[in-house]
C-alpha positions as CSV (number, residue, x, y, z in Angstrom):
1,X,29.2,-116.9,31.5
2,X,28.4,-114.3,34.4
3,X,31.8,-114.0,37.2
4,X,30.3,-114.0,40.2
5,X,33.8,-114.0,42.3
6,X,34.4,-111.3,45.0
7,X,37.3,-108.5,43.6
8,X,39.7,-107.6,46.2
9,X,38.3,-104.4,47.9
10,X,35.0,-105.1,46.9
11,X,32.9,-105.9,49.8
12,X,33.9,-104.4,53.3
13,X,33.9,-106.5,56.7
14,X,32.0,-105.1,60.0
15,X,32.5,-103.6,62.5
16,X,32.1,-106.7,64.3
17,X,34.3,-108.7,62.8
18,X,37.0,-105.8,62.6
19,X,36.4,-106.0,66.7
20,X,37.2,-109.5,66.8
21,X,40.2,-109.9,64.6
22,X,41.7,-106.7,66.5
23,X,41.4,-108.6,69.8
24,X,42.1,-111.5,68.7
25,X,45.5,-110.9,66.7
26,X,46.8,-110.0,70.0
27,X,47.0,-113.9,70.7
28,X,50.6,-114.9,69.9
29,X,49.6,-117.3,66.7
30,X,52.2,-120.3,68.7
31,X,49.4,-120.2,71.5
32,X,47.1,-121.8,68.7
33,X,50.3,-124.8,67.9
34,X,50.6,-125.0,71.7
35,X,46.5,-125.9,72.2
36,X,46.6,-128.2,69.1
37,X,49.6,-130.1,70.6
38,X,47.8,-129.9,73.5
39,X,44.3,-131.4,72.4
40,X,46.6,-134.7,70.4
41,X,48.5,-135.4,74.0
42,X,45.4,-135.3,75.7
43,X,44.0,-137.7,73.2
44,X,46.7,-139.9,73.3
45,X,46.1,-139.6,77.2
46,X,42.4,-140.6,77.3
47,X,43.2,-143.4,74.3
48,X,45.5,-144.8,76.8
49,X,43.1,-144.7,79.5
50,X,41.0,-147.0,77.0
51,X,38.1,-143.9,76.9
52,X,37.8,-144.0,73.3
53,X,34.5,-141.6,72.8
54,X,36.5,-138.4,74.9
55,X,39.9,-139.5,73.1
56,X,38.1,-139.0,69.6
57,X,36.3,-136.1,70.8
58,X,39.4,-134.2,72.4
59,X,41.4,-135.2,69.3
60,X,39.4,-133.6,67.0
61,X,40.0,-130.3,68.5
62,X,43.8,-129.9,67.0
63,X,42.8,-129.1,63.4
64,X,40.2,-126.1,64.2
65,X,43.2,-125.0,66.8
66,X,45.3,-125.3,63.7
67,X,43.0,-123.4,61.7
68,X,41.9,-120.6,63.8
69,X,46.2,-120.0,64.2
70,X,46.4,-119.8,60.0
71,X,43.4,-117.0,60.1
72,X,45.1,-115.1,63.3
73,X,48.4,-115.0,61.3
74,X,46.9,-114.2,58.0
75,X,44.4,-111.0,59.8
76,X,48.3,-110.0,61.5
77,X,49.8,-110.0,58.0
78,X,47.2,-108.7,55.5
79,X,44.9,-107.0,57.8
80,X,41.4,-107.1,58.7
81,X,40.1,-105.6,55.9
82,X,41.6,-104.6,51.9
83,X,38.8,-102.1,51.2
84,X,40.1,-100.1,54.6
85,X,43.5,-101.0,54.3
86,X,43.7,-99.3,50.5
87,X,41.4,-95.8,51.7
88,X,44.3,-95.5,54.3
89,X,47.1,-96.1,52.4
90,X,45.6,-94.2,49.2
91,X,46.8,-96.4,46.1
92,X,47.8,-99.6,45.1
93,X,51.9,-100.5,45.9
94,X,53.6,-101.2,42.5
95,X,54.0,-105.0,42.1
96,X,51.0,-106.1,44.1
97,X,48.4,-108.5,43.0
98,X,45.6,-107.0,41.5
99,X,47.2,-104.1,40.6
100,X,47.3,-102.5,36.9
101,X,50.5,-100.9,36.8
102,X,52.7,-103.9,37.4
103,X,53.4,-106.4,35.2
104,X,54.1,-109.4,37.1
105,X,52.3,-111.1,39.9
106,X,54.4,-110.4,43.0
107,X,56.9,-108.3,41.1
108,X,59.1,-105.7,42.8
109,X,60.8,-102.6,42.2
110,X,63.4,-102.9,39.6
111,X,62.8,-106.6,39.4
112,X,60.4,-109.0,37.9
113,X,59.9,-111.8,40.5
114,X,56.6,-114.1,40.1
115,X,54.1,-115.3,37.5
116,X,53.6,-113.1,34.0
117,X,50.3,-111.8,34.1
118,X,47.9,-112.6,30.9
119,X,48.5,-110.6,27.8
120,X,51.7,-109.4,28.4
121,X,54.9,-110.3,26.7
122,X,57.7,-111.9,28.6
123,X,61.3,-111.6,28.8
124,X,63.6,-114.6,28.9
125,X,65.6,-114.7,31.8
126,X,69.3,-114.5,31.6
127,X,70.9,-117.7,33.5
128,X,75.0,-118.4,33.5
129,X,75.8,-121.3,31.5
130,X,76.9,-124.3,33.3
131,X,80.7,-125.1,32.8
C-alpha cells in the first residue's frame, strides 16, 4: 500500500504564507475569544430583536473566530514553518517527535515521559505501593 502522508520537514510553506502568519501572530490569540464572544452576543442580540436570518448569520461567525485563534497560537508556538525552523536550528532536539535518537514520543532528557515508539522495548515503571 503506497503512504502518501506529508513527513515533517518535507514540503516548505511560501513566502506568502510565511508573510501572513508573521503579521498575523502579532494579534494577541484572546483578540480571536474576544470576537467569537463577540459574534454569539450579537446573535443573541439580533435573536432577541426577532431578526432571525442576521442572528444565524452573525452567529456563525464564532467558530471560524475560534479557529483562526487555534492556528495563530499553534504558528506562535511551533512556528511558521518545520523545514526552516530545523535548517536554523541545525538538528533534531533529543526527545522530539519524529526524531531517531529518542526513544519515546515526547521524552526528555534523563526521563522517559510519553508513548513508547514501535519496536522498542519498554521499561516498567516503578510506582510506590499503596499502604
Amino acid at each position: 500500500m503506497i503512504d502518501y502522508r506529508v513527513s515533517r520537514g518535507e514540503v516548505e510553506e511560501d513566502q506568502l504564507t510565511a508573510a501572513i502568519e508573521k503579521s498575523t501572530a502579532k494579534i494577541p490569540s484572546s483578540a480571536f475569544l474576544v470576537l467569537a464572544i463577540g459574534a454569539m452576543t450579537v446573535s443573541a442580540g439580533l435573536q432577541a430583536l426577532n431578526k432571525k436570518h442576521a442572528s444565524m448569520f452573525v452567529g456563525q461567525w464564532a467558530a471560524p473566530f475560534l479557529l483562526l485563534g487555534i492556528y495563530n497560537k499553534l504558528v506562535k508556538q511551533h512556528g511558521s514553518d518545520a523545514a526552516s525552523e530545523r535548517s536554523h536550528r541545525g538538528s533534531h532536539e533529543r526527545g522530539s517527535i519524529g526524531n531517531q535518537e529518542g526513544r519515546y514520543i515526547g521524552s526528555q532528557e534523563g526521563g522517559h515521559v510519553g508513548i513508547p515508539r514501535a519496536g522498542y522495548k519498554t521499561s516498567p515503571r516503578s510506582y510506590p505501593e499503596p499502604e
